[in-house]
Structure formats: C-alpha cells, structure tokens
C-alpha positions, 0 to 999 in steps of 0.5 A, a space after each residue: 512545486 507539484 502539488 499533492 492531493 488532500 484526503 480525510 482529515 478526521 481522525 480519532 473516531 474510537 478513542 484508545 483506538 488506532 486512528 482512522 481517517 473519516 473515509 474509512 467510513 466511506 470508502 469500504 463500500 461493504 455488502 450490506 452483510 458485511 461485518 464492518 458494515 454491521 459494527 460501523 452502522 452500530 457505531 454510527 447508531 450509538 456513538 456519542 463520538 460522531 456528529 448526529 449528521 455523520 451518524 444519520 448518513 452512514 446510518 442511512 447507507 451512504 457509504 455504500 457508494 462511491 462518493 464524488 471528488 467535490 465531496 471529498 474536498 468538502 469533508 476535507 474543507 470542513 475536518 481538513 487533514 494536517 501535514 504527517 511532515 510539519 503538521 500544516 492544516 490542509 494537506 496530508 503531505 504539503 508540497 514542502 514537505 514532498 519536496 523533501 522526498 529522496 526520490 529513487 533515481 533513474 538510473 538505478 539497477 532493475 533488481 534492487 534500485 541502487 544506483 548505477 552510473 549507467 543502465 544496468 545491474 549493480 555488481 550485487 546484482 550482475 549474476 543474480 536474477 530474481 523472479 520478478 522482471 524488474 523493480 522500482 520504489 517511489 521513494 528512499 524509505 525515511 522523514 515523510 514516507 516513513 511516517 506515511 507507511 507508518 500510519 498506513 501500517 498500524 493506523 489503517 489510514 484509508 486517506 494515507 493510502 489513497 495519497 500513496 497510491 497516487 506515488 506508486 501511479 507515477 511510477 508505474 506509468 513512467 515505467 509504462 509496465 504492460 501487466 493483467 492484473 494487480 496483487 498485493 503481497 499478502 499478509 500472514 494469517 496472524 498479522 491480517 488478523 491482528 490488524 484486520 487489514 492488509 496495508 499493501 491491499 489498502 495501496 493496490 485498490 486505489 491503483 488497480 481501480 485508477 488503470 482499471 485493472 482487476 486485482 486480487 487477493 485470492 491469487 497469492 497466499 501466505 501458507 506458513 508463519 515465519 518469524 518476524 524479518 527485523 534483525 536478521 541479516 540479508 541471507 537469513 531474510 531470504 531463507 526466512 521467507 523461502 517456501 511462504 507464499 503459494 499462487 493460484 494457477 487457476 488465477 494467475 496462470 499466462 497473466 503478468 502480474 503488478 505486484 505491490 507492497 509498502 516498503 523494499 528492504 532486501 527484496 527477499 519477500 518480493 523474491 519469494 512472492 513473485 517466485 510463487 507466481 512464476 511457479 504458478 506460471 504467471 508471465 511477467 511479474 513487475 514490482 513496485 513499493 512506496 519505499 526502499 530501506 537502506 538495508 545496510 543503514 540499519 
C-alpha cells in the first residue's frame, strides 16, 4: 500500500478553540511585524498550555524558518498525529484508510469528472464549455476526505493541508498541466474574517512551493457577498455566484492559471472564478479540488 505522509500531531494548544496542529506554529514563517507572529510570541511567552522548551523556540524566533524534514519526523515521533479514519497513532491518513478513497477515475468528462466510458464530455457537458480548460478532483468527496477538508475548513489544520496537498500533486502531475502561476479560490470578506484564513490558500502554498511556481492571492478577489451555496439547486448555485469574483490583469494577463479549491460540487465557483481570469485575459485556466460531491446525492 503507497504509504502517506505523517504530519503534526499536537493538537489542542487553545482550549474551547478550534484545534491547530503544532505546525501552524512553525510553518507560517511571519515578518516579525506580523500580527500572528506578535499574538503566538505573547502566547508562547505566557501560555501555561505549551512546554517551557516549545515556548522558548517560538519565543527565540524559530519559526521564522523553514525547518528541515528530519525535524518534522521528530515532532511527529515525539506528539505523533492520529488517523482522522480509524484514529491509528502515527499517521494522519494510515494506509488502510487511504486505500479506502473512492479515487476519481481516468476516464472521466474534463468539465465536471462524471464518468465516461470513453474519452470525452458527459452529455450534461457535450454542448457546454466553461471557462476553465479542464478539471480534476483527487478524490469523490466522503469517509476520510471529507473528514480531512473538515478539519482543514474549520480547524485551520496546517499538518492536514500539507497531506492534501501531497493528493492535489499526484493529479497535477499525472494531468502534466503546463501553467505560470498557482491561485486559490478566494474567500468572501466575511468568511476570511471570520476563520482568519482561507482553506484553499492552506493547499495552493504547499503545491506552488513543491513545482516552484508563484502564487497569488492578489490576482483573484471576491467583490460582493453572496449567500451561502448549500440548498440551493445547480441553476440557483450558478446564478448565486455569477458576477463574484474580479481578476487582476496586471497579475494574471497572458499567465495560464492553476487554479485550486477544496471541494467540487456543481462547478459553478470554478465557473465564476476562472470566468473572472479569463475576463482578465489570463491563458489557460486548469482546475483542480481535493474532492467532488455528488451533487445530486445531496
């Protein structure tokens, strides 16, 4: 079985607090005038919730780096991350448990991953072309991925993303997709400031710095609020987010675009988002998610 990587297992540094793993402590590398840099120093200086020794390297500017593999497997060694599947110690997905992921198949349509029997468009898609070039999703969205987007979503889990990350990569380079610059689908105003992070910038950074390629999130924003996706039917989702989203020429203008988000429903926020690059005159846009929903399941 293809084994998965371990990452961050210490959880729980804020109690009554949506967890973070411990390498959210490490891994956001701030300016030292950064405001998370300033409150997660106060923290480390006053918390009686992190050992003395963890307190004194934040304290001292540790995370400032980019810390090696070998230390990463010894944080994981000495607060060893459990399976979000079974709840195994050592793993955040164990190899059982990815074995267990409905993978999204090859022969699938480009435009919204249903299968096909050949290479092709489903007839939902035959006479229909959205602005993004094509699309796939690592996996179908249930058991394990959804409980990983889960707690990417709503517990900022760094380790999580990271892992998640690594299933976005083995799409991307069996697609072989040629593209300039990495972007993930912004949030609204409200949601980034209510979570104070977006879950599809937590993906794209591990990608983009893996192909060394620059990312952005300047070159695509969210200029209205719309209302929140879930009930509404395929049409009403489409016409829900139409007009939500702006590019930037100056950044995107003759790049093509990888355009990243968690979870594929109906495809209508790639639509509106990649439709808002190609406005820009951005090239290609090629899409990708961690996870497609079954739509009509719902």
């Amino acid at each position: 079985m293809e084994k998965t990587d371990s990452i961050g297992g210490l959880y729980g540094f804020r109690p009554g607090k949506p967890s973070w793993s411990l390498r959210v402590l490490f891994d956001h590398r701030p300016d030292l005038d950064d405001p998370l840099y300033i409150a997660i120093h106060f923290l480390a200086s006053n918390t009686t919730f992190l050992p003395k020794y963890l307190c004194f390297l934040i304290s001292s500017g540790f995370m400032n780096k980019k810390q090696p593999t070998w230390m990463w497997n010894a944080i994981d060694w000495i607060f060893p991350p459990h399976c979000l599947g079974c709840g195994l110690e050592g793993e955040i997905i164990c190899s059982e448990c990815y074995a267990s992921i409905k993978r999204v198949p090859v022969n699938v349509c480009p435009y919204c991953n249903a299968y096909v029997s050949t290479s092709g468009h489903c007839p939902s898609c035959a006479n229909r072309r959205p602005p993004y070039a094509q699309f796939r999703a690592f996996a179908f969205y249930g058991g394990v991925i959804r409980e990983a987007v889960h707690h990417l979503k709503y517990q900022n889990d760094i380790g999580v993303a990271r892992v998640l990350a690594g299933y976005l990569l083995k799409v991307i380079q069996a697609e072989n997709w040629d593209f300039d610059l990495v972007i993930p689908v912004p949030l609204s105003k409200t949601k980034q400031e209510q979570r104070g992070y977006n879950q599809a910038e937590r993906l794209a950074r591990p990608v983009a710095d893996t192909l060394k390629k620059p990312i952005s999130t300047e070159g695509l924003r969210r200029i209205r609020e719309n209302a929140s996706q879930v009930d509404l039917d395929e049409n009403s989702r489409r016409e829900n987010v139409k007009g939500v989203f702006e590019a930037d020429p100056a950044i995107v203008k003759g790049k093509r675009i990888l355009l990243i988000d968690d979870v594929f429903t109906t495809g209508a926020t790639l639509e509106s988002a990649s439709g808002a690059l190609k406005d820009a005159r951005s090239g290609l846009v090629y899409a990708v998610t961690v996870g497609k929903s079954d739509f009509n399941a719902n």
